[in-house]
N, C-alpha and C positions, 0 to 999 in steps of 0.2 A: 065434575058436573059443570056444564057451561051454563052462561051465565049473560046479562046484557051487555057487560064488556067485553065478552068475548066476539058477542057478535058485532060490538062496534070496533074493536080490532079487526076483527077478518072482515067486515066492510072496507075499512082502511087498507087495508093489501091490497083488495080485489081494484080498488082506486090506483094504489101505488103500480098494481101488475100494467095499466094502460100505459106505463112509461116505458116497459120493456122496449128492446131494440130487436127483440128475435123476428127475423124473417115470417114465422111459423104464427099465424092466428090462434092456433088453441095452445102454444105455448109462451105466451105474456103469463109470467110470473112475478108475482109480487111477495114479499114477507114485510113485517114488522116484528120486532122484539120489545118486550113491555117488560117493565119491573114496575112492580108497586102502584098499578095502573097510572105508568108515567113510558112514553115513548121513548125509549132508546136509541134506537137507530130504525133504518128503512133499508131496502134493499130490492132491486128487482133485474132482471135475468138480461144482459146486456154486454157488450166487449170490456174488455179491459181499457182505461183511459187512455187514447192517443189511436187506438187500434180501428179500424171502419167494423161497424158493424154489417149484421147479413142485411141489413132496411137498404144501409149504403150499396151494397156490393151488389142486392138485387135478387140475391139468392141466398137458400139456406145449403149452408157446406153438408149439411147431415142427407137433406133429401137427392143432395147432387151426384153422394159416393151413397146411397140406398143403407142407411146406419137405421136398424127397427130402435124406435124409442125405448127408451131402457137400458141399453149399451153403449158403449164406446165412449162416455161422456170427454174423453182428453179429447174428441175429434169435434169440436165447434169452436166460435169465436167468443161464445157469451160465458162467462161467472154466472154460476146461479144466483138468485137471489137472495138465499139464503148465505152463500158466502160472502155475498155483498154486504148484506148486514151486518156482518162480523165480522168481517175485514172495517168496515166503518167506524166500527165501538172500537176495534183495534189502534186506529189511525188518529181515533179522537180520545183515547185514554178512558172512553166510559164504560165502568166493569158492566159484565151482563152474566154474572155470576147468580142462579138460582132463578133465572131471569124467566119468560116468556116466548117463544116464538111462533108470531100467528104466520102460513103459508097458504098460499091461495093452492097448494098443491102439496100430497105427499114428500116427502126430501127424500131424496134419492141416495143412495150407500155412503159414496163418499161425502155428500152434505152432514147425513147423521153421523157419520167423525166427525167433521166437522163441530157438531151442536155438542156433541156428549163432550168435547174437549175444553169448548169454548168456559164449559158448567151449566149451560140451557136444560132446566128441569121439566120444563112442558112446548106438548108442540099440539098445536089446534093446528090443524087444515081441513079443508074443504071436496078438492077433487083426489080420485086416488093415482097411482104412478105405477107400471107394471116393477116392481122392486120389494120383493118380500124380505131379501137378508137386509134391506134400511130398516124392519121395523123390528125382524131381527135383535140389530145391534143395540138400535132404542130400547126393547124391551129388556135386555140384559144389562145395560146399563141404568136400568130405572127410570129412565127419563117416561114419565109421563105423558102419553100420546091422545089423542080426541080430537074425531070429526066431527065436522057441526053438518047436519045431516040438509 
């Protein structure tokens, strides 16, 4: 059942998603990961460091080779935002074990391995992602899922 933090989490995302670097206007993603309503890490959908992103380059590589949203994710420049996060906690040694992850967006297959590995027990998001074996995986894994409508 969500709650006032939850919507001041997934405020915080939908903040953090304005950082994104994707070409693409309706896909600025943001996440947050929460433990113990204390901030973890951030994360939002962007190149890898050193790499130009599609803002740079001027174009998004998905709409140039016609990729329908939902597939092909090895074919773009950006880390999700979700794996940004967790690659973060990674980097900085902060467990996120049992943890939180608010998403300005459904997580897409390969993000939910991602989450179920990392130990992310619950995942708030907001818009939904054409991806039903992500909720799938989520739901077999028990990870706790909920939109905030």
């Amino acid at each position: 059942m969500l709650d006032k933090w939850d919507y001041r989490f997934m405020g915080l995302a939908e903040v953090i998603a304005t950082w994104a670097s994707c070409y693409r206007a309706n896909r600025k993603i943001g996440a947050v990961i929460v433990k113990d309503k204390r901030i973890m890490t951030t994360g939002y959908n962007g190149a890898p460091a050193g790499i130009r992103t599609c803002v740079e380059r001027g174009e998004c590589l998905r709409d140039k080779l016609g990729i329908p949203s939902g597939t092909r994710h090895e074919i773009c420049y950006a880390v999700h935002a979700e794996q940004n996060a967790i690659v973060q906690a990674a980097k900085l040694g902060v467990s996120i074990q049992g943890a939180t992850l608010y998403c300005t967006h459904q997580p897409c297959a390969l993000c939910s391995k991602i989450i179920i590995n990392a130990g992310i027990r619950r995942v708030v998001y907001s818009q939904g992602y054409p991806d039903a074996f992500s909720m799938e995986l989520l739901q077999e894994a028990d990870v706790l899922v909920e939109r905030v409508p």
